[in-house]
N, C-alpha and C positions, 0 to 999 in steps of 0.2 A: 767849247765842248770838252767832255773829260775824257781820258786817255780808256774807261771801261765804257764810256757810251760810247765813244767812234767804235769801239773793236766788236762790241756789241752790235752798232748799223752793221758792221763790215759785215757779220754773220749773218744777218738780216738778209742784205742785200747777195753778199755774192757765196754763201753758204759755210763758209768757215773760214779761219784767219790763219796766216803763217805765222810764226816768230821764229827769228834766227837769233840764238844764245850765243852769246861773245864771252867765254872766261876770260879774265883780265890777268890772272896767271898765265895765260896761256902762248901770250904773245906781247910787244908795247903798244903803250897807247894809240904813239901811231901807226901802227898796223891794224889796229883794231875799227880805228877810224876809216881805212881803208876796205876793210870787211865790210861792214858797215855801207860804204858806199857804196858797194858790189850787191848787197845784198837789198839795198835799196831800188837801184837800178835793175834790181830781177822782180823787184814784185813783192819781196817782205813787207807782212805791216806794219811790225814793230822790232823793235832789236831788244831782245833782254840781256841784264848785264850781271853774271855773277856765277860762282859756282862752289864746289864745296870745300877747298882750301883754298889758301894763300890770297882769294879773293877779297881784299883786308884795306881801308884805309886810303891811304894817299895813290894807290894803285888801282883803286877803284874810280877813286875821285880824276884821276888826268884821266885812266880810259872812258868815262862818261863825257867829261870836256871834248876828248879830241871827237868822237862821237855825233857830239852835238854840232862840231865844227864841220862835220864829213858831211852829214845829210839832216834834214828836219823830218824823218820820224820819229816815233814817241821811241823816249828812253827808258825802259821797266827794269829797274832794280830787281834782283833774283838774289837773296842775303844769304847766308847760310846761318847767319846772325848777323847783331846789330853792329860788329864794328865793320860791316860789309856796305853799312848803307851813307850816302854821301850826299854833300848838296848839287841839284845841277838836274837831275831827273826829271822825266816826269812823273815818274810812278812807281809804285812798290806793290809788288804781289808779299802782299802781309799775309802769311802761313804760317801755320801749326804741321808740324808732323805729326798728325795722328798716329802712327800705327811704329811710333818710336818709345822707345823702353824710359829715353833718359825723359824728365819732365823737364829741363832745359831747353829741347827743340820742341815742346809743346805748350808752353805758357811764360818761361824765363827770359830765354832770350826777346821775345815779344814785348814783354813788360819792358826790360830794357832798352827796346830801340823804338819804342811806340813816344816817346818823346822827342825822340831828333825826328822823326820821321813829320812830326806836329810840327817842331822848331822848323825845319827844313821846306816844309811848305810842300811837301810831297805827296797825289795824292795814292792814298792804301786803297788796292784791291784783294779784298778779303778771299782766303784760299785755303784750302784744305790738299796737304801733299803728304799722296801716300803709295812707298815704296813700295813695287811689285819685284818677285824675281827677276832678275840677276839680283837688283838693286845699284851694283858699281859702288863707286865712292861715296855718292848720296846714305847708299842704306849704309855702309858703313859709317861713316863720319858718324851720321844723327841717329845709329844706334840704332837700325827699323825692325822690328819684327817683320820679315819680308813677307808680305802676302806671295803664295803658292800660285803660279802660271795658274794651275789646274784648280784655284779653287775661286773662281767667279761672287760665290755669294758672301765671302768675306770682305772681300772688293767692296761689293754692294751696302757691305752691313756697314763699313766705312765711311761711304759715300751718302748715304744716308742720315748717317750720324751728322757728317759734317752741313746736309741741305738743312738738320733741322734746329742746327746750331746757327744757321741763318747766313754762311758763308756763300758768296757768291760764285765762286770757282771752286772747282774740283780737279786736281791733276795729279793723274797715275802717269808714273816716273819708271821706265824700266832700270834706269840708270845711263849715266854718260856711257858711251860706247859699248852699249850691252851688246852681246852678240845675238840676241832677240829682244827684240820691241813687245810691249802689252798686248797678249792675245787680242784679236779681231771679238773674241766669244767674249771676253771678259768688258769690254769696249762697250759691248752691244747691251748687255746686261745692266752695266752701271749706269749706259743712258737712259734706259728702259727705267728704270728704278727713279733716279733723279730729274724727271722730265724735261721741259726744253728752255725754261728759264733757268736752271741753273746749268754754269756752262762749264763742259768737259775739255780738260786739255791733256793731249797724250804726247810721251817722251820721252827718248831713249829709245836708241837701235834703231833709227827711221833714217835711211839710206837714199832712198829711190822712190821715186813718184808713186809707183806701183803700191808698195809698201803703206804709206800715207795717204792717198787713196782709198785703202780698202778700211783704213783707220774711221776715214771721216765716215766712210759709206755708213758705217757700223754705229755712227753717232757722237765721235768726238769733232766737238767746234774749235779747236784749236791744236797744231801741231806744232812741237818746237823741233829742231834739228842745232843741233852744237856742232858734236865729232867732225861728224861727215862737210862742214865749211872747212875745217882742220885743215882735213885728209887729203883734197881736193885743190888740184890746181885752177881751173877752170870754176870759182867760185859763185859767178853769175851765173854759168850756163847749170852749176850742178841747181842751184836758186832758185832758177828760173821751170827748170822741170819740177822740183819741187809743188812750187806752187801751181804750177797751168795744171797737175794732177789732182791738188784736193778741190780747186775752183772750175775744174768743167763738170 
C-alpha cells in the first residue's frame, strides 16, 4: 500500500491524520531520529522531513536514515526544492506555491527535482501550498503573496484552482511558529469549496489539542505541528494530546 492511500484509510477510518514535521536544520540526525521515536510512540501517522532553509542535501539524507532507523513510519519529504529531496523516503508531498510571486516555487524548482524524485523511487503526493498570514519563513523564502487571515475567498479561489488542476492535497500553511494558526472560518470555507476527496492540510501555529481540534471540526483532514515538538520538553505527552484531540 502507498504512503497517500494508508493516510487516505487513516482519514477514512479514524477521521483525520497527524503529521509531526522534523526540520533537519533544526537539530542532528540523531536527535531527530529520537523525535521521531517519541512521536511515533504518541500516535503520529507519519513524520515529514523538511523545512524552508538549510534543509539541503547530505543533512537531509542522514536525518531520513537515522529516522528510518528510529521507527517504521512513513517518511514524507517536505522540499523547499529539489536539492532538499534524497534517497531513503517514502514520499514526497510534490508542491507548487501557488500564491508565490517567484515562478521558481511554482513550476522550476518541480521540473528540476521531478527527476530524482523518479530516479529515487519515491512515491509524489501531488499538492498545492498556499501561504496564509503570518506566512513566517515559508512565505518569505518562496516569495508568497500572503493570503489575508480576513479574506477566506481568496483561500478558496486558490484551492480551487489547485482541485482543478487535479492536485490531490491542499495545504494552507500559516507559517512555522506563527503566532496564529489558519482561521477556523477560512478552514471551513476551503473545505466547503473543495469537497471531501480532496484533502485539507492545516499548519502553522498549532500548539494544543484544543486548537487542532477546532481545525479538524471545521474540515481540515490533516494537521502538521513542527515548533511546538521544538519547544517542548515532554515531546510524547505534548504528541500524544495532539493527537487524542483531532481523533476523538
Amino acid at each position: 500500500m502507498g504512503v497517500e492511500e494508508s493516510l487516505n484509510q487513516t482519514i477514512e477510518k479514524k477521521g483525520a491524520v497527524h503529521l509531526t514535521l522534523i526540520d533537519p536544520d533544526s537539530q542532528e540526525p540523531e536527535e531527530a531520529g529520537k523525535i521521531a521515536k517519541e512521536a511515533s510512540g504518541a500516535g503520529t501517522d507519519a513524520i515529514m522531513v523538511g523545512g524552508s532553509s538549510g534543509a539541503t542535501g547530505v543533512t537531509v539524507e542522514k536525518t531520513v536514515r537515522s529516522i528510518k532507523s528510529m521507527c517504521d513510519l512513513p517518511v514524507i519529504l517536505f522540499p523547499a526544492n529539489a536539492s532538499a529531496l534524497c534517497e531513503g523516503a517514502d514520499a514526497v508531498f510534490f508542491m507548487s506555491l501557488l500564491n508565490s510571486r517567484d515562478v521558481n516555487y511554482i513550476t522550476t524548482h518541480q521540473a528540476i527535482g521531478a527527476p530524482l524524485v523518479y530516479k529515487y523511487g519515491i512515491e509524489p503526493i501531488s499538492m498545492a501550498y498556499i501561504v496564509i498570514e503570518p506566512g513566517g519563513a515559508a512565505g518569505w523564502v518562496g516569495d508568497a503573496r500572503l493570503i489575508p487571515r480576513n479574506k477566506p475567498k481568496l483561500a478558496v479561489a486558490y484551492a480551487l484552482a489547485a482541485k482543478y488542476l487535479g492536485m490531490h492535497c491542499i495545504y494552507l500553511e500559516a507559517g512555522s511558529g506563527a503566532d496564529k494558526p489558519v482561521p477556523v472560518e477560512m478552514v471551513a470555507a476551503v473545505k466547503k469549496a473543495i469537497g471531501r476527496e480532496t484533502r485539507l492540510i492545516v499548519g502553522g501555529g498549532i500548539r494544543d489539542g484544543a486548537t487542532a481540534k477546532e481545525r479538524v471540526k471545521a474540515g481540515a483532514d490533516m494537521i502538521v505541528t513542527g515548533t511546538v515538538v521544538e519547544q517542548v520538553q515532554d515531546i510524547r505527552g505534548k504528541i500524544e494530546e495532539l493527537v487524542r484531540a483531532i481523533k476523538s
